[in-house]
N, C-alpha and C positions, 0 to 999 in steps of 0.2 A: 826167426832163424830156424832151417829146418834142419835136421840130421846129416844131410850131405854138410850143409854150410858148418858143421859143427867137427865130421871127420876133416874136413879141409882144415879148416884152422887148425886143427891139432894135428895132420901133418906138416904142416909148414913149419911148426914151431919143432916139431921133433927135426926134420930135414935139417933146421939152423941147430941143432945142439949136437956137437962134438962128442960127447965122449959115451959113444954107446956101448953097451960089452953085450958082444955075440951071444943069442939065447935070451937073452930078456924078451919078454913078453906082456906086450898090453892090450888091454883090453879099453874099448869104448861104448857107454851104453847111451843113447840120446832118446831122450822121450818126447814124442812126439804126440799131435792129433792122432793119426797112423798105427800110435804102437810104440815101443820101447825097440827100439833098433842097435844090435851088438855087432861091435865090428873085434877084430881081432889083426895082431902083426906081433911076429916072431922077426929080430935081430938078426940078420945073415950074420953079421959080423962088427967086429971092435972099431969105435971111431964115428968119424965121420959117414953118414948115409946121404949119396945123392941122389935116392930115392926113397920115398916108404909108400908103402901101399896096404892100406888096412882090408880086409875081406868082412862081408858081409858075412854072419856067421848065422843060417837058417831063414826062415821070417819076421818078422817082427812078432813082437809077444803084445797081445793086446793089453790097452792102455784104458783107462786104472784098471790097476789088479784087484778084484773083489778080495773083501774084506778074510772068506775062506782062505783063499789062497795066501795070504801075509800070515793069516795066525796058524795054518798048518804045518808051516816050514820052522 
């Protein structure tokens, strides 16, 4: 399953749940061969969404992250 197959199923399932309040916001991180890919979506509004659309948020962050990089943070 690759990164798209992965925002898709997690909008579907947000699309089916009802009780959103405006201003929430999530985030999705899918690791891939490719990289670690972040998507993002901000709530227009309370309730029902009959749509959501997540945005790509930059490039992908290369995948595995060296061992620097985890202990410097």
């Amino acid at each position: 399953m690759g990164a798209a197959d992965i925002v898709k199923a997690i909008t579907s399932m947000m699309e089916g749940y009802p009780y959103h309040i405006a201003g929430e916001e999530y985030m999705v991180i899918a690791i891939a061969a490719q990289g670690a890919f972040r998507y993002w979506f901000k709530v227009p509004a309370d309730g029902h969404l009959k749509t959501v659309e997540f945005k790509q948020m930059g490039t992908p962050l290369p995948w595995p992250w060296s061992e620097e990089v985890v202990t410097s943070t």
